[in-house]
N, C-alpha and C positions, 0 to 999 in steps of 0.2 A: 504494500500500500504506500503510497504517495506520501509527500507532505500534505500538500491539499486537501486529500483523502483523507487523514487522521484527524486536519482542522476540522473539518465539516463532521466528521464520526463522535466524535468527541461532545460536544455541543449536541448532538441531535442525540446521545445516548442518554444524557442530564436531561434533555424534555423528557424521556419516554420511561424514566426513573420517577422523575417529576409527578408526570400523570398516572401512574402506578399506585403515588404513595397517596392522591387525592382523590383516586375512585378506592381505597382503601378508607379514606377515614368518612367516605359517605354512603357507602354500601350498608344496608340496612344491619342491625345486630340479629335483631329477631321480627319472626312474623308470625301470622294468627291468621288462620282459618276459620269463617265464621257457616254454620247451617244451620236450619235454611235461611234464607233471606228476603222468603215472605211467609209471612205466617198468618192463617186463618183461626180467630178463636169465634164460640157463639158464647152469649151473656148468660148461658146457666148449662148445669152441669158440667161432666168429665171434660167438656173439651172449649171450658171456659180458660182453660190453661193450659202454656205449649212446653218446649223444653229448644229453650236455645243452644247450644252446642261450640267452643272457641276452644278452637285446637293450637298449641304451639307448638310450632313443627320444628324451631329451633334449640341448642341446647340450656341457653339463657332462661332464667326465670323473668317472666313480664306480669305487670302490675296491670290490671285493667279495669275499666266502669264502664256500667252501663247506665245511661240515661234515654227518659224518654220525653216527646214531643206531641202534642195534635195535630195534626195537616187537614188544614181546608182547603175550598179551593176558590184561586185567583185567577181571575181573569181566565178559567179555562184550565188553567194547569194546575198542581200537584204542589201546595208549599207549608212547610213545615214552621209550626209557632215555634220559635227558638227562647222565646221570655218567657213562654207560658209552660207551666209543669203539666203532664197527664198524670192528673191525681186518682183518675178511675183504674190505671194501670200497674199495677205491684209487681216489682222487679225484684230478685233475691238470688244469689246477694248482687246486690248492687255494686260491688267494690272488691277485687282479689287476688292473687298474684297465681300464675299459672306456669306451673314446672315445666322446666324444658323437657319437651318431647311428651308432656301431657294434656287431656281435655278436659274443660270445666265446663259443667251444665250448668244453666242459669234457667229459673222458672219465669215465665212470664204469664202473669195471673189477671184476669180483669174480675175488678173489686166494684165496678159501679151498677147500672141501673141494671136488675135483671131482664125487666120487661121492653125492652128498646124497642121505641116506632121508627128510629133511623142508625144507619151506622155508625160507627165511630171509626177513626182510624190512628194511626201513631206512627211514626217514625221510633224506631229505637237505636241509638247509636252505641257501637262496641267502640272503645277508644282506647288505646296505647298509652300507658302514662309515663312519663319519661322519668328514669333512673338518673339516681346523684353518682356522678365520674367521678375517678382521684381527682386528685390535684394535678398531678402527673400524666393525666388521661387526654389527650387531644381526637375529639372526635363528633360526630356528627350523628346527632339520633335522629332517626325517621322513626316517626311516630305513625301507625297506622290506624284509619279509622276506617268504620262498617254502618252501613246505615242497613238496619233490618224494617222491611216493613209489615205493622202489625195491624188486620183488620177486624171490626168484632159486626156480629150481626146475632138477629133473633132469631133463635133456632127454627121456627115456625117461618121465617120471612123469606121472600121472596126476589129478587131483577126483575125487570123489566127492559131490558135495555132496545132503545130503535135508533136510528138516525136521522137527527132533526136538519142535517146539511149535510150536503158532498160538493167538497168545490176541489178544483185544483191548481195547485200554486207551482211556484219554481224554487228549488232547491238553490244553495249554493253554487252548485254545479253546472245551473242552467236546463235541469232537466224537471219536467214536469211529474207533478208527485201528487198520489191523493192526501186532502186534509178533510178528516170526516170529524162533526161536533156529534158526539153520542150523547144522549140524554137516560136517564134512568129514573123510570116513573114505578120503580118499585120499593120497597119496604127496608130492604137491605141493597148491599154493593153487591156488582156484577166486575165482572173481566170479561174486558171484550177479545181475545186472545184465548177464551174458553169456546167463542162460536166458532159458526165458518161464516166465512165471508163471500159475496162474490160481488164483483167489480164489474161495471157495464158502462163506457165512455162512448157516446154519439159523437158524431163532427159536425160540424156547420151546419150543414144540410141536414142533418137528423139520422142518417145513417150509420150502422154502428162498426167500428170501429178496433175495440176490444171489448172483450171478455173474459172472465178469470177469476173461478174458484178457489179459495184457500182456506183448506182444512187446520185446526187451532194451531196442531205444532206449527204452520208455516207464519199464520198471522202473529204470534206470540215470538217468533223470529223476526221478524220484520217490522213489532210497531211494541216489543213488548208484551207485558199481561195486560195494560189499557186498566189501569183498575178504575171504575165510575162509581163513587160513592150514592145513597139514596134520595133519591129527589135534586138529586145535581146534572151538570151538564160537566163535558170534558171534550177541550179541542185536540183533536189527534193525528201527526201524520201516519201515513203507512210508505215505507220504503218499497213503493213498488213502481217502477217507470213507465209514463204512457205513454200511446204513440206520440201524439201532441200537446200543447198547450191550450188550443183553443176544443171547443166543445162544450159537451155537459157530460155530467158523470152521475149515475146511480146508484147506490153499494145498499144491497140485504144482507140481515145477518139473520143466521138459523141457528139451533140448537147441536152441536155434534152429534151426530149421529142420524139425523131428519134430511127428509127428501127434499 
C-alpha cells in the first residue's frame, strides 16, 4: 500500500470505529412483547376481564406501567383522552419489573356500569420505564411503549354498522383511494374488518368500471379492524387503488359468511 493509501485508510478506519461505538450506545438494552393488542371485554361476567401478557425477551430486568385512557371520537377519527383517567377500568398490577427472558400477566378488569346502552373504549399503554446508569455508564435508553386497545360492550348488544358515504380521494401518491364514513346505529361497537366488503366505482357516464369483493382477513389488511364505537360515525380509508379519480363509488358491507 501506498502513502496515499495508508492517509486515506487511516482516517476512514476512525469513522467506521467511530460509528461502531455510537450504534452501540443506542441500540436498545431490552424489549417487550406485548399480546394481544386488542382486546374485547363485555360489562358482566367471566369475560368482563382479559389477561394482558408482556414478555421480555431480553436478559435485563425492565421496570414497566400500565396506564389507561378513554378514546372518543374527533372529527371522524380514533383519539385518546390523555388528562382524563379510565376510572371504570382496573388495571393490576399496574406497576412491575419483569425478569429477563420472562412474562408478566397483567389483568385488565372493567369495574363500571354493568348494564351499558353504549360502549366504552380505552387505550391502554405498556410503557418502558427507564433504569438509573452508573456514573460511569455512557448510554442511551430506548424506552418502548405499546398502546393496547380495550373495548367493552353489553353482553346482550348488538352493531349495526352501514355506510352513510363513499367518496374517493387521492392519496399521497397521487392514486385514487376509497374513503368510506361508516356509521353505527347499534347498541355496542362493531369492526368493520369483521364484514366483507364489496367495492362498485361507475365512470362518468354511469358505467361501471370496477368491482371487488373483500373477504374480512383482506379488509382488516388493508384498512385495519375499523373499530366504530355505538351510535358514532368513523371516517375511513381502504388501501385499495381505483381505476380513476373521477366517478362515483358504492361499497356494501355483509356479514362473513352471507350471500
Amino acid at each position: 500500500m501506498n502513502k496515499m493509501s495508508l492517509r486515506f485508510a487511516r482516517p476512514w478506519s476512525a469513522c467506521v470505529i467511530a460509528a461502531l461505538l455510537l450504534l452501540a450506545l443506542i441500540v436498545p438494552a431490552v424489549a417487550i412483547n406485548v399480546q394481544p393488542v386488542i382486546v374485547d371485554l363485555q360489562s358482566t361476567g367471566r369475560s368482563a376481564s382479559a389477561i394482558i401478557s408482556l414478555q421480555n425477551t431480553f436478559p435485563e430486568t425492565v421496570p414497566v406501567e400500565l396506564t389507561a385512557h378513554p378514546i372518543r371520537i374527533v372529527n371522524g377519527e380514533l383519539q385518546e383522552i390523555e388528562d382524563e383517567e379510565a376510572e371504570d377500568l382496573l388495571i393490576f398490577p399496574a406497576q412491575t419489573t419483569i425478569p429477563g427472558g420472562q412474562t408478566q400477566a397483567f389483568r385488565v378488569q372493567w369495574v363500571g356500569e354493568p348494564d351499558l346502552t353504549e360502549s366504552k373504549h380505552f387505550y391502554v399503554t405498556a410503557a418502558q420505564l427507564p433504569v438509573a446508569l452508573s456514573e460511569n455508564q455512557n448510554a442511551i435508553q430506548v424506552l418502548h411503549r405499546f398502546k393496547i386497545l380495550v373495548s367493552v360492550g353489553a353482553a346482550s348488544a348488538t352493531s349495526e354498522l352501514h355506510v352513510s358515504e363513499a367518496r374517493i380521494d387521492v392519496d399521497a401518491n397521487g392514486k385514487p383511494r376509497p374513503v368510506l364514513t361508516i356509521r353505527n346505529d347499534g347498541t355496542t361497537y362493531g369492526y368493520v374488518g369483521q364484514r366483507r366488503m364489496t367495492i362498485v366505482q361507475r365512470g362518468v357516464g354511469g358505467e361501471e368500471i370496477f368491482r371487488q369483493t373483500f373477504e374480512p382477513d383482506e379488509i382488516s389488511q388493508r384498512m385495519g379492524m375499523g373499530l366504530v364505537p355505538s351510535g358514532q360515525s368513523r371516517i375511513l380509508p381502504v388501501n385499495v387503488e381505483l381505476p380513476q379519480a373521477a366517478g362515483t363509488l358504492s361499497i356494501e358491507l355483509a356479514l362473513a359468511g352471507n350471500n
